[in-house]
N, C-alpha and C positions, 0 to 999 in steps of 0.2 A: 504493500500500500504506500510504504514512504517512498518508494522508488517511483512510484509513477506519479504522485505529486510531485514531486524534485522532478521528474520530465515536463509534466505539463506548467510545473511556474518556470523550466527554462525555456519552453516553446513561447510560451505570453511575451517574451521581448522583453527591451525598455519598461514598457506599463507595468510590470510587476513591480521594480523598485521602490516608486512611491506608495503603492500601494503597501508593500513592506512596512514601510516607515509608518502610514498611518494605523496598520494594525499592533504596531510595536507600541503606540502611544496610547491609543485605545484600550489595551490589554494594561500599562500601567497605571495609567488613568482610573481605571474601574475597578483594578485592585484595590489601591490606595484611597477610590472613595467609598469601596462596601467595607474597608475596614476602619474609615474615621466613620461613618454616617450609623453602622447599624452597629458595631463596635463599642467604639471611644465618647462618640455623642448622644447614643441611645440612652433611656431611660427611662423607668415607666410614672408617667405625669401622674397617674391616678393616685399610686402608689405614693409619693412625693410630696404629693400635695396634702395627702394626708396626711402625713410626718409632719409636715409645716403646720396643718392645722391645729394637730393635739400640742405640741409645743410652743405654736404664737399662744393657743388659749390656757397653757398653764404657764403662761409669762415668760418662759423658758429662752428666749433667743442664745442662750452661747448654745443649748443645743440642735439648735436650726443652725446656728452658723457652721455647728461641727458635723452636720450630717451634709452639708455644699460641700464643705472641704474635704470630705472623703469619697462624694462623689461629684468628679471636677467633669460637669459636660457641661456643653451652654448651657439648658436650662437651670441649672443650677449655680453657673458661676453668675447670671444675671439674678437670680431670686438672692445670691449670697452679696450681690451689690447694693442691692434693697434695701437686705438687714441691716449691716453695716452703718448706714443713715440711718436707724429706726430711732435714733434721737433725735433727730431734724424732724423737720415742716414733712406732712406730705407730699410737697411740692416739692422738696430735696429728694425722701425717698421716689418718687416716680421719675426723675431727673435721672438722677444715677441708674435706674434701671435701665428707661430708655438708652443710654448712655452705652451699657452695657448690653444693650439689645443692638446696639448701630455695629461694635465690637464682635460681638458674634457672628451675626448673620451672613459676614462674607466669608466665614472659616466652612458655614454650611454649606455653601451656595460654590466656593470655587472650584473653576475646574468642572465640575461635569457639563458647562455649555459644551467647552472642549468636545467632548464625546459625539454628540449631532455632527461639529464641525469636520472632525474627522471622519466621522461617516459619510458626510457629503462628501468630501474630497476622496477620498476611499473610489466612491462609485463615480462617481466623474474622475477620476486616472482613468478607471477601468474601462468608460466608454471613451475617453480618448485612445488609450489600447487597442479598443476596438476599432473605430476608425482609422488609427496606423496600420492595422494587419487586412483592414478592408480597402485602402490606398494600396498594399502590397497587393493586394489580388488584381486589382483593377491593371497597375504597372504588367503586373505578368500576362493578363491577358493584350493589353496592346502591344506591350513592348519586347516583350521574352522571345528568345529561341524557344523554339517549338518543343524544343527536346527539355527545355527547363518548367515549361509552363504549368505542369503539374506539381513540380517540384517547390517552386513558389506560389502556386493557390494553396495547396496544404500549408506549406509556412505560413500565408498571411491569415488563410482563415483559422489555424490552431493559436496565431496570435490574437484572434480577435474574440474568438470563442474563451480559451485560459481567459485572459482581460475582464473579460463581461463577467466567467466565472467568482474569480478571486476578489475583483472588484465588491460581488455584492454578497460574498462570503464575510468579506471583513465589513461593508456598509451594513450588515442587518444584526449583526451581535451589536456592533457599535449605537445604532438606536434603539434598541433594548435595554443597553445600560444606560443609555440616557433617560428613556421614558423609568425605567424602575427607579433610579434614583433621584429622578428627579422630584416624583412622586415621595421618597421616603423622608426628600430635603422638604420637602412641602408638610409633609404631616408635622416632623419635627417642628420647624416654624409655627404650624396652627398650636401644638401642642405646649409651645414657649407663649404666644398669647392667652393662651386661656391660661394657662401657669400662673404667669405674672400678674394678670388681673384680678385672681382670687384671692395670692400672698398678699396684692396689696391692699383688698380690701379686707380681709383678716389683719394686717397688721393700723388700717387707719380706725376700722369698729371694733378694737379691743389693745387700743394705747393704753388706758387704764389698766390693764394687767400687766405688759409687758416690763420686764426688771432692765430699764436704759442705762442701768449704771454699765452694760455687758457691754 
């Protein structure tokens, strides 16, 4: 099986290289973002939120601070910028949140446009590939020794066909990781809104409990 891929990406020409390149970046691309997004950033809001809850209403904030700082994802380093200010105005605390919501959102968000991009480029190499190896067949039949003519329609049409092939081998993983991730970047996000919104109306309807000396 690997012998005849290795034939049919040297028959594709030219066209294969960039195509190379955009499945090479594609593939580290989507590593690095199914392991910071569902990984490093993941968290379960319900769960969390409820931690926050029983702790803002027993006054408790160093232990809301210390349950952020042992689980460092955005939603949580933004609810632990909150706290932090839960001496101030609530107009400090929602400040710093935002703040800290401006700080995160590009660590969620970068890099997987990337992924589309390369897709697209992925599959436009590949029909250009194809039009190189469909210009070779066109040349052989005007132009060719008769004895070669065969010779070069096979060449140009196995480069036009590999091209198309590899082209949309590497274009359709590559929009997969983008449509799933994009989506998991998106839930994350809703899930940091609705977060943030709760902690801070837990921490503005029960200031009288909370111990500010923390």
């Amino acid at each position: 099986m690997f012998e005849d891929i290795a034939h049919a990406y040297q028959e594709g020409g030219w066209g294969m290289y960039p195509i190379t390149v955009c499945s090479i970046f594609i593939l580290a691309i989507a590593i690095e973002r199914i392991q910071y997004l569902y990984f490093k950033a993941s968290i379960s809001k319900d769960a969390f939120v409820q931690a926050m809850r029983k702790y803002i209403l027993a006054g408790n904030v160093g232990k809301a601070l210390a349950l952020c700082s042992q689980t460092p994802t955005p939603l949580s380093n933004i609810i632990k910028a909150g706290l932090v200010k839960v001496n101030k105005s609530d107009a400090e605390v929602q400040a710093a949140m935002d703040e800290a919501t401006l700080r995160e959102t590009p660590r969620l968000e970068k890099r997987t446009a990337y992924l589309a991009m390369l897709a697209n480029v992925a599959m436009l190499a590949g029909l250009l590939g194809t039009i190189s190896g469909l210009i070779t067949c066109f040349s052989a039949v005007a132009n060719a020794d008769p004895s070669e003519k065969a010779t070069l329609l096979a060449r140009g049409i196995a480069e036009a066909m590999n091209c198309t092939a590899f082209g949309l081998l590497t274009a359709i993983p590559g929009l997969l990781f983008f449509s799933v991730l994009q989506g998991k970047t998106q839930q994350l996000l809703d899930d940091i809104n609705e977060a943030s919104v709760s902690v801070l109306h837990l921490v503005v309807t029960n200031r009288d409990k909370l111990d500010l000396s923390t």
